[in-house]
C-alpha positions in Angstrom: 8.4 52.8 -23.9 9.1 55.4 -21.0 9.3 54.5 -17.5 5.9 55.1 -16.2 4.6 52.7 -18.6 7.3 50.4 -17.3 6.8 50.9 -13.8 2.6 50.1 -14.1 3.6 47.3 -16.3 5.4 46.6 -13.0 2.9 46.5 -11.0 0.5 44.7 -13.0 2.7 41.3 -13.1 3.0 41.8 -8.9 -0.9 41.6 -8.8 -1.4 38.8 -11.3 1.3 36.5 -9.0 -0.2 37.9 -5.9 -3.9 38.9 -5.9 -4.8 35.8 -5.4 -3.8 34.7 -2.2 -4.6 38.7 -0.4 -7.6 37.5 0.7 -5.9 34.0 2.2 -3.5 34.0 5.3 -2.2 30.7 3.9 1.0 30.0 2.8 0.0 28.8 -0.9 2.1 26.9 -3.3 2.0 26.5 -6.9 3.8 26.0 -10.1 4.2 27.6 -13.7 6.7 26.5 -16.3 9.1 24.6 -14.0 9.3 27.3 -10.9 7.6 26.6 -8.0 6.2 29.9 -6.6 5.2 30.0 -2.6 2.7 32.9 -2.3 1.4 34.6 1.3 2.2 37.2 3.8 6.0 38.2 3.5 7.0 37.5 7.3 5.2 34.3 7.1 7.0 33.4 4.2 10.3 34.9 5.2 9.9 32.3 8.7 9.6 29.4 6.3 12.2 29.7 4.0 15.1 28.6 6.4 13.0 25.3 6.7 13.1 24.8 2.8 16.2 25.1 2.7 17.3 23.2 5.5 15.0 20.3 4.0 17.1 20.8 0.8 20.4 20.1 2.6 19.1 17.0 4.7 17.7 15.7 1.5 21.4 16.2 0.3 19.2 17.9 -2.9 21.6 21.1 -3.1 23.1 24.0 -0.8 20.0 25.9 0.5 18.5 29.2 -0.1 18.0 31.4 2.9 18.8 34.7 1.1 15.7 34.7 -1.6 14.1 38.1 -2.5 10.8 38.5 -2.8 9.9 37.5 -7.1 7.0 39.8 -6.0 5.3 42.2 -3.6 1.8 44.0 -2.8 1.3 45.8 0.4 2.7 42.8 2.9 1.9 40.0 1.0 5.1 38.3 -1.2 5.5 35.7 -3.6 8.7 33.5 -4.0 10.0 31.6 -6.2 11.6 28.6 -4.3 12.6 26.1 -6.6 16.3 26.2 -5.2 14.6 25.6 -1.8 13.0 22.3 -3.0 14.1 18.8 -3.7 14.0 18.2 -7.5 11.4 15.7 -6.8 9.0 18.9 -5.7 10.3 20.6 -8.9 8.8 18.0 -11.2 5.5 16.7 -9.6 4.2 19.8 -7.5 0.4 19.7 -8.4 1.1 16.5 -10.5 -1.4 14.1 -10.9 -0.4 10.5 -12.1 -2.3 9.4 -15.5 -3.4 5.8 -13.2 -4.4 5.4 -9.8 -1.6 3.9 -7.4 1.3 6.1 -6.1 0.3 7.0 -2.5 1.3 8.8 0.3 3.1 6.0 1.8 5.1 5.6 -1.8 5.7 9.1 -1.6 7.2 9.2 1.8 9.3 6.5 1.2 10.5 7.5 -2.3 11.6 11.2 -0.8 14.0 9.2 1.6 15.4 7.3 -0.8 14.2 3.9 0.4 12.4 3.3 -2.5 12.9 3.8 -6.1 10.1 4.9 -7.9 6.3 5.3 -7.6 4.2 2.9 -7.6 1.3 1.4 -4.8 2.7 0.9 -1.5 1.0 -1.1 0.9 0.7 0.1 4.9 2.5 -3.2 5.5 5.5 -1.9 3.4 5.3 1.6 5.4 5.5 -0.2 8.6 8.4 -2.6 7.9 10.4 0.2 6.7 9.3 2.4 10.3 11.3 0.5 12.2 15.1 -0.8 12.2 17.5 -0.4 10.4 16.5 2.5 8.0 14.0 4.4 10.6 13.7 4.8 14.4 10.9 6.8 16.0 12.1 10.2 17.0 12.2 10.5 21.3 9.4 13.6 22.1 12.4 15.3 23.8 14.3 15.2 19.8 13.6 18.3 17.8 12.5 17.3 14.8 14.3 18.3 11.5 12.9 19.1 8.0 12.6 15.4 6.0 11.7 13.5 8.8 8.5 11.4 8.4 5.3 11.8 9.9 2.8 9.0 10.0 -0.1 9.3 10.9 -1.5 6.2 12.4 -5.3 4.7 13.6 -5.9 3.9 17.4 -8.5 1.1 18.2 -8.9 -1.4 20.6 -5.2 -1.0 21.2 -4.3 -1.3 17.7 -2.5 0.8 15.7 -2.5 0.7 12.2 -1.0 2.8 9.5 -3.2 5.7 7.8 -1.0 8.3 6.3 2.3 9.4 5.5 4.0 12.7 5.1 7.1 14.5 4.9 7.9 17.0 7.9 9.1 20.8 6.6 8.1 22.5 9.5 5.2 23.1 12.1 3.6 24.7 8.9 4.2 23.0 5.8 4.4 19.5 4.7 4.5 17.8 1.6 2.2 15.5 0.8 0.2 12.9 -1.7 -3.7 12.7 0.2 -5.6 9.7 -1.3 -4.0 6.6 -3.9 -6.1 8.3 -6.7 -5.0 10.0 -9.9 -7.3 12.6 -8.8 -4.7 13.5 -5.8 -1.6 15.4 -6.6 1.9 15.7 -4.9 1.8 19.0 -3.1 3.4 21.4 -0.8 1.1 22.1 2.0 0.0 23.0 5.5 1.0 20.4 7.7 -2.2 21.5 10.2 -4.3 21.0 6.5 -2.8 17.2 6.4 -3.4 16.7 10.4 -7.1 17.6 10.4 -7.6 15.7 6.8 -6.9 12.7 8.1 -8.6 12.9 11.5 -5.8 14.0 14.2 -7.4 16.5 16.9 -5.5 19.7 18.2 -4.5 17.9 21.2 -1.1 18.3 22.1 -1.1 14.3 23.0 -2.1 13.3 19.9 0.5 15.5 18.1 3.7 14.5 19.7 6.9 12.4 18.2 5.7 8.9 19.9 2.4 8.0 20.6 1.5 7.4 24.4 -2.4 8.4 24.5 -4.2 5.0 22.5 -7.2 7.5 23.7 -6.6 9.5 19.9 -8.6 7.7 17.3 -5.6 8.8 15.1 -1.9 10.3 16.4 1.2 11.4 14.5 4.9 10.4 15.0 7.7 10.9 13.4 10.6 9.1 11.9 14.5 9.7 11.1 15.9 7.6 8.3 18.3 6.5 5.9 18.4 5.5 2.2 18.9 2.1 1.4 21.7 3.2 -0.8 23.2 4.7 2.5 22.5 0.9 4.5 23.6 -1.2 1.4 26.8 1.0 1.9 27.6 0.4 5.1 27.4 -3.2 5.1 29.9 -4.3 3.1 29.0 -7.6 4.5 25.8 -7.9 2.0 26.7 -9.9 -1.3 26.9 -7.7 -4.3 24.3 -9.7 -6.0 22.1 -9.4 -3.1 22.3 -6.1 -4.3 21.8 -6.1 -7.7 18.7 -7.7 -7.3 17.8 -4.2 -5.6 19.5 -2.6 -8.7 17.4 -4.8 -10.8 13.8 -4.5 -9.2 14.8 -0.1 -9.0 14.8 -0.6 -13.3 11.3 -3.0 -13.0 9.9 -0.4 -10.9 11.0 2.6 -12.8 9.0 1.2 -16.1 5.6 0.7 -14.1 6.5 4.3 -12.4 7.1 5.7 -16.2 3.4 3.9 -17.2 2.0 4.9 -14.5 2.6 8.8 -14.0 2.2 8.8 -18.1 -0.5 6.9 -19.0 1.7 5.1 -21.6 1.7 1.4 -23.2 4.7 -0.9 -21.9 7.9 -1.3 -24.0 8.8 -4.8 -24.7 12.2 -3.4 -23.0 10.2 -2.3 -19.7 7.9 -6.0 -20.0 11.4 -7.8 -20.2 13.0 -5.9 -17.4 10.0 -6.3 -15.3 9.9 -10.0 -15.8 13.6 -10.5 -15.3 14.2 -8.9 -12.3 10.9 -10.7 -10.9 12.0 -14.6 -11.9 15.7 -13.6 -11.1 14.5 -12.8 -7.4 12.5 -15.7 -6.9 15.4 -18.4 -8.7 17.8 -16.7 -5.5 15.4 -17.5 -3.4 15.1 -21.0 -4.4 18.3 -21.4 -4.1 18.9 -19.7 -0.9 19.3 -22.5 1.0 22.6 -23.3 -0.4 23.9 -19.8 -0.6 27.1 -20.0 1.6 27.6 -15.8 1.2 23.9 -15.6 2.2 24.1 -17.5 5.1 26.5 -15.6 6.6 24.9 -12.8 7.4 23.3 -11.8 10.7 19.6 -13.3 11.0 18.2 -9.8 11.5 20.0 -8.5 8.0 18.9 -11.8 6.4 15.6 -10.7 7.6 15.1 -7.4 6.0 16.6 -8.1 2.7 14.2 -10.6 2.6 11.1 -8.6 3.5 12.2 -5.7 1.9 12.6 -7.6 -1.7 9.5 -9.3 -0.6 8.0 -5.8 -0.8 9.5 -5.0 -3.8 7.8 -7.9 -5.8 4.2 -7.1 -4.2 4.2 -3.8 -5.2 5.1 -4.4 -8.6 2.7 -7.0 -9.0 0.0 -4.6 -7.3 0.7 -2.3 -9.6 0.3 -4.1 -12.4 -2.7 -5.3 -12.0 -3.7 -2.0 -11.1 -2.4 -0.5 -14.5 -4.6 -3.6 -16.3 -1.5 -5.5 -17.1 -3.2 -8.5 -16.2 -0.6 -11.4 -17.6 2.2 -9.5 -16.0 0.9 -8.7 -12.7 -0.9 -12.8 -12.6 3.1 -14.4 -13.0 4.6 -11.4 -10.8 2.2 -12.2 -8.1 2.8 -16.4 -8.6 6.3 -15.2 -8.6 6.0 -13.4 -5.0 3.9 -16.5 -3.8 7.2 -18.7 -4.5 9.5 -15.9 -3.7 7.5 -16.2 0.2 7.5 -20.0 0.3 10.8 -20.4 -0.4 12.0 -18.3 2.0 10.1 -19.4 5.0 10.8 -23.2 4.0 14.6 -21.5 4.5 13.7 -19.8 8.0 12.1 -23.5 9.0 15.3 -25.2 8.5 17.2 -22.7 10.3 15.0 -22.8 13.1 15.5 -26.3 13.4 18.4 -26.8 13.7 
């Protein structure tokens, strides 16, 4: 083969990855055969890639990629292949669509900070719980805001706000982002302005800030800095090790419904048995809590959120369940989570009373 045939063979593969996306001035993502290929004008592009790979540090997902080269190149329009630049999680569901409907943007949000496990149906009760201290605090408007934080987008009316959606922050330009609960709506890379205006929030600069201060937006972002609950559980050496193995146990319920879930497959017996133990296990400590000496040691506000937080846990396995048709399962999870609930406010009564 000589080189002229080489060199239009060439420049046939640059126009298949890039011809395209000439026409678009957006940044475009996609993904062939495991690589994850960002298409659009090169100095766009180039402006972008330091925020990948800053958001692949802070997600403590590998050392960054700030030196790519183009994969290929037609007049001033490039096309990179960024899978280095990504968190693994990117690199195995960008433009995946779960087999059943469930996994949502608040899941994914959470799930990319490593506060929850797996995916699965999170409520916007579980999203604001976790908002707020200890894992998250609301970024200040005078804190730059760094690639990972979360956005959340939130609905303003009659003074109320209430949750709407979730996102991860990359830059003023991208996000990454699960629009809608449906199978029909994939994980995906995106335009952060794309996943504003989707969900209602006007160009204002008011509306757009880290806090919200103008209840005159029908919806606002903000934005959050967290921590894992791996990194929490850590640092509180206080926390009884069972206490935390009832996380450890719920993580392997929730990774069988996440499996059944994003595949479309039958339970295991072994996935039936390990979501069945780890949900009685839960709600026999809470039972017992009352007599729990370790337990009742701890601070009230740390008693608090392991209490909500496996409260969560047991909700959204049962949600998703019953979502998945796994009717017997999800009926004793959520008599399970009833107990779970009554036995630990009959506990917060008798503190209180005393």
């Amino acid at each position: 083969m000589n080189l002229l045939v080489l060199n239009h063979m060439k420049i046939l593969i640059v126009l298949t990855v890039l011809i395209p996306f000439v026409s678009s001035a957006e940044i475009t993502f996609s993904k062939k055969e495991n690589k994850v290929m960002m298409s659009g004008k090169c100095t766009e592009l180039q402006a972008e890639i330091p925020s990948l790979s800053q958001w692949t540090i802070n997600s403590k997902a590998g050392n960054g990629c700030e030196n790519l080269s183009p994969a290929g190149q037609y007049e001033d329009f490039c096309a990179y292949n960024v899978t280095s630049c990504v968190p693994e999680h990117v690199v195995k569901y960008q433009n995946a669509n779960p087999e059943i409907d469930g996994p949502n943007c608040w899941n994914l949000s959470l799930v990319m900070k490593g506060i929850l496990p797996h995916l699965r149906y999170t409520t916007p009760q579980e999203m604001n719980f976790y908002m707020a201290p200890p894992l998250c605090r609301q970024l200040k408007d005078s804190e730059p805001r760094q690639a990972g934080d979360i956005g959340a987008i939130r609905s303003i009316a009659n003074g109320a706000i209430n949750e709407s959606h979730g996102f991860i922050y990359i830059s003023e330009k991208l996000s990454y982002s699960k629009n809608g609960a449906t199978k029909r709506s994939p994980y995906a890379l995106q335009s952060l302005d794309g996943v504003l205006g989707a969900y209602g929030v006007p160009r204002n600069a008011d509306c757009r800030k880290n806090e919200i201060t103008n209840t005159n937006c029908k919806n606002a972002v903000s934005y959050f800095r967290c921590q894992s609950l791996d990194s929490y559980m850590a640092s509180h050496q206080e926390i009884p090790d069972k206490v935390k193995k009832f996380f450890s146990e719920s993580a392997k319920a929730e990774n069988c419904i996440s499996e059944q879930t994003m595949k479309g497959k039958a339970l295991t017996a072994e996935a039936v048995q390990n979501i069945t133990d780890a949900s009685l296990s839960l709600t026999v400590f809470a039972n017992q809590i009352k007599q729990d000496i370790e337990f009742k040691k701890l601070p009230a506000d740390e008693q608090s959120f392991i209490a909500n937080a496996l409260f969560f846990r047991l909700q959204g396995i049962s949600t998703q369940l019953s979502i998945n048709n796994e009717k017997f399962l999800a009926d004793s999870t959520s008599i399970l989570t009833r107990s779970f609930v009554d036995n630990f406010n009959s506990y917060a009564d008798q503190k209180k009373s005393k």
